[in-house]
C-alpha positions as CSV (number, residue, x, y, z in Angstrom):
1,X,-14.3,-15.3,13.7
2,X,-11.4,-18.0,13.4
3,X,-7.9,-16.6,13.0
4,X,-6.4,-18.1,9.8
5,X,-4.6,-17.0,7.0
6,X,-7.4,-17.2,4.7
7,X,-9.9,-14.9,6.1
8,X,-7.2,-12.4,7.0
9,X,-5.7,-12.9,3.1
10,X,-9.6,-12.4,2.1
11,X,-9.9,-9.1,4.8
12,X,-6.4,-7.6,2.8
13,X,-7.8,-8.5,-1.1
14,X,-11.5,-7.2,-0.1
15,X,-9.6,-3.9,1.3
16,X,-7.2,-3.7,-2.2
17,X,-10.1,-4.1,-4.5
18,X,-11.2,-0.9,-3.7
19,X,-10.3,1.6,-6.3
20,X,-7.3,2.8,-6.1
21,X,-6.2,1.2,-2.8
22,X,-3.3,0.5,-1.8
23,X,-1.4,-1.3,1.2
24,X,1.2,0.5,3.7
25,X,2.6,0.8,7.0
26,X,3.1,4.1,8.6
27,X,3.2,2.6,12.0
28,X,5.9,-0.2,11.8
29,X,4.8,-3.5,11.1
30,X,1.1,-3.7,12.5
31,X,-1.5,-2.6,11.7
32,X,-1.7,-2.8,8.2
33,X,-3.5,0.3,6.8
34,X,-4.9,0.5,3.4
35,X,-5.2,3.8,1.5
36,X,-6.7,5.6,-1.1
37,X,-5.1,8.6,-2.5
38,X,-3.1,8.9,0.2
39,X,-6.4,8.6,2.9
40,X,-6.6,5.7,5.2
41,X,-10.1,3.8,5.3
42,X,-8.7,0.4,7.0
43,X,-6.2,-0.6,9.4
44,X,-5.8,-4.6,10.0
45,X,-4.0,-5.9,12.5
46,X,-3.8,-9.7,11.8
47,X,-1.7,-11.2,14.7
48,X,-3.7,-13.8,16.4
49,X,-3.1,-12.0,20.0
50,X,-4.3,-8.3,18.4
51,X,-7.1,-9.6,16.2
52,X,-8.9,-6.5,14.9
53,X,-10.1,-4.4,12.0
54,X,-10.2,-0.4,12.7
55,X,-12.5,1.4,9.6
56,X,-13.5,4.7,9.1
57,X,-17.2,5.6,9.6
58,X,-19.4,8.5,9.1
59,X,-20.9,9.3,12.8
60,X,-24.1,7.8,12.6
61,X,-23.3,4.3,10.8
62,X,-20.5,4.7,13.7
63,X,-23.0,4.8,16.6
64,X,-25.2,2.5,14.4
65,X,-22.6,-0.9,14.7
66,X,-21.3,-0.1,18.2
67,X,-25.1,-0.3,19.0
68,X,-25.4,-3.6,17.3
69,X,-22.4,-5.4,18.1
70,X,-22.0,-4.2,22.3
71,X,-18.0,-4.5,23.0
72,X,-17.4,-6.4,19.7
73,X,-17.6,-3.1,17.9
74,X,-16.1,-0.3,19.8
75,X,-14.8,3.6,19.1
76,X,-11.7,3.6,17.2
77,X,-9.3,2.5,20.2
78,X,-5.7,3.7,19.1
79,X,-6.9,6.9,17.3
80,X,-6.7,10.4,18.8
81,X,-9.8,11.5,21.0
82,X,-11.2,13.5,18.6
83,X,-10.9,11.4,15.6
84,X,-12.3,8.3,17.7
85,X,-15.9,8.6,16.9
86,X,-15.3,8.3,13.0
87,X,-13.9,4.8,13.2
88,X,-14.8,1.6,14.5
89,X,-12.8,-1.3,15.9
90,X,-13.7,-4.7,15.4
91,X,-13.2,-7.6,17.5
92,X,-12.4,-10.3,14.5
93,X,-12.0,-13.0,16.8
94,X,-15.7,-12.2,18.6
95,X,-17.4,-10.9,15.1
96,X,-18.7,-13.7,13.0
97,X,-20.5,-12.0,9.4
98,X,-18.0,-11.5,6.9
99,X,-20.5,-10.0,4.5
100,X,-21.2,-7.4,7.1
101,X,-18.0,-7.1,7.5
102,X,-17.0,-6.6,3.8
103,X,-20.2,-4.1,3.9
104,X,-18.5,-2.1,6.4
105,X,-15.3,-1.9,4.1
106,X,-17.3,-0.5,1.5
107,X,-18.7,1.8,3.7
108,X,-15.3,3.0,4.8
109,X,-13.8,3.8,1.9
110,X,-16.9,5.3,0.8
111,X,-16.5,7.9,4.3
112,X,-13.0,8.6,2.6
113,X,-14.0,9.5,-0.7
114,X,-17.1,11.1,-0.1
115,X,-15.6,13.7,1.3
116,X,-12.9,14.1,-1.9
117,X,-13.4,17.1,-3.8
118,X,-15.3,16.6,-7.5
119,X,-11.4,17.5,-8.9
120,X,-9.9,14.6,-6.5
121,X,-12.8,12.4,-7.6
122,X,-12.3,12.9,-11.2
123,X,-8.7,12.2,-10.8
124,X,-9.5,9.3,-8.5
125,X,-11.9,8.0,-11.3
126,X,-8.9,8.0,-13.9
127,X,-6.2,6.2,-11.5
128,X,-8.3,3.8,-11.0
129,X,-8.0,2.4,-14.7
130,X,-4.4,2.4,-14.2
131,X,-2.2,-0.7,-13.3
132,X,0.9,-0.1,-10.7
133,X,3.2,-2.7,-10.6
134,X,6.2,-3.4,-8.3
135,X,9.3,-4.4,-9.7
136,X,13.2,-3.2,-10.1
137,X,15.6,-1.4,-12.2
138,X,16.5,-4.7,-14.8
139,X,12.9,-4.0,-15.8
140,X,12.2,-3.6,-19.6
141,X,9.4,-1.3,-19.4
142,X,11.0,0.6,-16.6
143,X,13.7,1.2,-18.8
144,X,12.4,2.3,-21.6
145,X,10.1,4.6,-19.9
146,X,14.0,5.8,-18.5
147,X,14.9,6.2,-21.7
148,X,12.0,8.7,-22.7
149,X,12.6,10.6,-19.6
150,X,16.5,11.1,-20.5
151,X,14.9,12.3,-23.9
152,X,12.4,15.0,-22.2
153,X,15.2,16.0,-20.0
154,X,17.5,16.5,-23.1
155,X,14.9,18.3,-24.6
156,X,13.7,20.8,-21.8
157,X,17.2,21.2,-20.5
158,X,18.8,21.6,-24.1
159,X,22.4,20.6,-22.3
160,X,22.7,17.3,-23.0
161,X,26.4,17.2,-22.3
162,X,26.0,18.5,-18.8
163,X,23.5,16.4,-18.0
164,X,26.2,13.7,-18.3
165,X,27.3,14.1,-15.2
166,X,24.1,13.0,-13.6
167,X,24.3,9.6,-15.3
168,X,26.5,8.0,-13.2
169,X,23.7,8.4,-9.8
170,X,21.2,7.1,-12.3
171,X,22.4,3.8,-13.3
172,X,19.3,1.3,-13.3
173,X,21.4,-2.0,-11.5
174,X,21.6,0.4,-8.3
175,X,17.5,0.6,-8.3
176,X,15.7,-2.0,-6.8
177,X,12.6,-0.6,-5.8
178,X,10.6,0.2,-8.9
179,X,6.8,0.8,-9.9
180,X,5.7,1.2,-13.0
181,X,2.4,2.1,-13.8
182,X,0.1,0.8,-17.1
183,X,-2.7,1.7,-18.7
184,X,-4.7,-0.9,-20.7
185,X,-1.4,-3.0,-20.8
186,X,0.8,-0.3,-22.0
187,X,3.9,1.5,-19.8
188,X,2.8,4.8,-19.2
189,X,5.0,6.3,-16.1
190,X,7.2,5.3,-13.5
191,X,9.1,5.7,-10.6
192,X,11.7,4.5,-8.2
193,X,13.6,4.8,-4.8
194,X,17.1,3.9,-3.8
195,X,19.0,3.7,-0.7
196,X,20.7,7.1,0.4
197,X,21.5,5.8,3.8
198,X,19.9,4.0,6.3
199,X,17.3,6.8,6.7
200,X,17.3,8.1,3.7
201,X,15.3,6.8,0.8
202,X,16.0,8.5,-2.8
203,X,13.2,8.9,-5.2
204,X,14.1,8.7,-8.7
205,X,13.3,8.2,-12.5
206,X,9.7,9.7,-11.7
207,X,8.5,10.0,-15.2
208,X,4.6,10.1,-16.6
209,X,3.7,10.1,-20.4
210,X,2.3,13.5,-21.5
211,X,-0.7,12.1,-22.6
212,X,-1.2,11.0,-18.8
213,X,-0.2,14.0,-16.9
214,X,-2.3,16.4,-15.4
215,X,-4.4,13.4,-13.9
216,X,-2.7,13.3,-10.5
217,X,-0.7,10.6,-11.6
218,X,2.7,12.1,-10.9
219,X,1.6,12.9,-6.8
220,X,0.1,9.3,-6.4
221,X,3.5,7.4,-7.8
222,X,5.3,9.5,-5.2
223,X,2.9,8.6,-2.4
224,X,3.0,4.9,-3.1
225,X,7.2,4.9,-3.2
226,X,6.6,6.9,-0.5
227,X,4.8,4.2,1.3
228,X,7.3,1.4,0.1
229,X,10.1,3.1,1.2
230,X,8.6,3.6,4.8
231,X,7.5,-0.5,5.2
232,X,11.5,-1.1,4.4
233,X,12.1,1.5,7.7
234,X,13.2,4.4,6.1
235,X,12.1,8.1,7.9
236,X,13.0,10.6,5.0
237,X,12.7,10.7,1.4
238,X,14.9,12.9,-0.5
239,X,15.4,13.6,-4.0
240,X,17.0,15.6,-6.8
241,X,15.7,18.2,-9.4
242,X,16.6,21.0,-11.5
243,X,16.2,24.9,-11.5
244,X,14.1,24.4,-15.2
245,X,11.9,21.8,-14.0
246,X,9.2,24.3,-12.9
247,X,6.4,21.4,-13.4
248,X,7.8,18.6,-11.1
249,X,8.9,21.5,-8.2
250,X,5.0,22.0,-8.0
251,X,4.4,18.5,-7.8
252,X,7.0,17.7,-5.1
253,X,6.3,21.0,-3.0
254,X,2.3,19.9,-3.2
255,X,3.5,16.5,-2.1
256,X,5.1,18.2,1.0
257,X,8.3,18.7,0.2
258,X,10.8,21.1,0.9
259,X,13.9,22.3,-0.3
260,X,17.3,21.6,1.4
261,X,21.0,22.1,0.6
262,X,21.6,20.2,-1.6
263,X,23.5,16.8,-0.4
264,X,26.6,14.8,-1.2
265,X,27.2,14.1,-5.1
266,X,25.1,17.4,-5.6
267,X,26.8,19.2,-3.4
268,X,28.4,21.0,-6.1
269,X,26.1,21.2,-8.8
270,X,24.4,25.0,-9.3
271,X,21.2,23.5,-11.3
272,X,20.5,21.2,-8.8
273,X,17.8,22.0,-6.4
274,X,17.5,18.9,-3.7
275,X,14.4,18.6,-1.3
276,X,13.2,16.5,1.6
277,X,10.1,14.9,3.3
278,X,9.5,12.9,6.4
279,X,7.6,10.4,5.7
């Protein structure tokens, strides 16, 4: 298959149009792996010297291509020995079928979420109606979604004047990595990161409408910042929450996290409960 920008741009849309997929890069630059709730299906390496597509495979459709396509399809080559026989790698340069190939996509994501629970798939189902789009803190919808947050906060908190002194490490112009997500066109949850140190990435403003929670939406914003925040080379995420926020604890410790002492301008604040992950 020739190398060119077009087929590899066609390889990376054919991979995002699965639902609920999404790009990262957990392993530096190349390759670049394509998820679905947080599962890897696809990993694309499009340099013209490392030309190759590794996909997951059940065993048998595995065995089947390697069969078919002698050295042009071979067991997953950089994955562990045991996971090797589930994926394939593909020769781009030496493989010529791009309808197979997108065939074999489908059947990689399809190895993924087959083996989802029937709660995962449900979920799965209703992210896939949603909209995620990348953008920063001067966003409109972004801040009015901020806005709503500050409001539930107010509300479940019930301090609003101590909550003041949180404002000042939640000021929107020092965001710049932002997703907010909509459904059928409307703004119905977001989330951010920010720069802690070079490191350190800080989630924050991780809001969902109530009519939206319980979905999974709230674990899959943090997995996609998550993913963002690794491709611009930070290790850790960290965040802030408080001692009343029984409902986004759960979320964060399901996500992985863990609590820590809590660091620099919280440091001194009793509510505050800080946690970390390494992403």
């Amino acid at each position: 298959m020739e190398h060119s920008k077009k087929i590899v741009q066609a390889i990376e849309e054919y991979c995002l149009k699965q639902l609920g997929a999404y790009e990262s890069r957990p392993f530096g630059k190349y390759p670049i792996c394509y998820r679905v709730m947080g599962k890897i299906f696809a990993q694309l390496n499009p340099e013209e010297r490392f030309y190759k597509l590794t996909l997951k495979c059940e065993l048998e459709k595995a065995y089947f291509y390697r069969q078919l396509y002698p050295e042009i399809v071979v067991r997953g080559y950089h994955c562990p020995p045991v996971q090797q026989p589930y994926w394939n790698t593909i020769d781009l340069y030496a493989f010529s079928d791009m309808e197979m190939l997108f065939q074999m996509i489908d059947e990689a994501y399809g190895a993924v979420v087959d083996k989802f629970s029937k709660k995962a798939k449900t979920r799965l189902s209703a992210l896939s109606e949603l909209e995620f789009k990348d953008t920063d803190g001067k966003d409109p919808d972004f801040a009015m979604l901020c806005g709503r947050l500050d409001s539930a906060l107010d509300e479940i908190v019930g301090r609003k004047f101590q909550r003041s002194q949180y404002d000042q490490y939640n000021q929107r112009d020092s965001i710049h990595d932002v997703i907010v997500v909509y459904q059928k066109g409307e703004p119905v949850a977001c989330g951010a990161f920010k720069m802690y140190d070079e490191d350190h990435a800080e989630l924050k403003r991780i809001f969902t409408e109530p009519a939206n929670r319980n979905m999974g939406l709230g674990a899959e914003l943090v997995r996609r910042l998550e993913t963002k925040a690794k491709i611009k080379g930070y290790q850790w995420c960290i965040l802030e929450t408080g001692n009343l926020l029984e409902a986004a604890c759960h979320v964060y410790q399901k996500a992985g996290y863990k609590v820590i002492p809590n660091y620099g301008q919280y440091a001194d604040m009793p509510d505050s409960i800080c946690m970390e992950r390494k992403i």
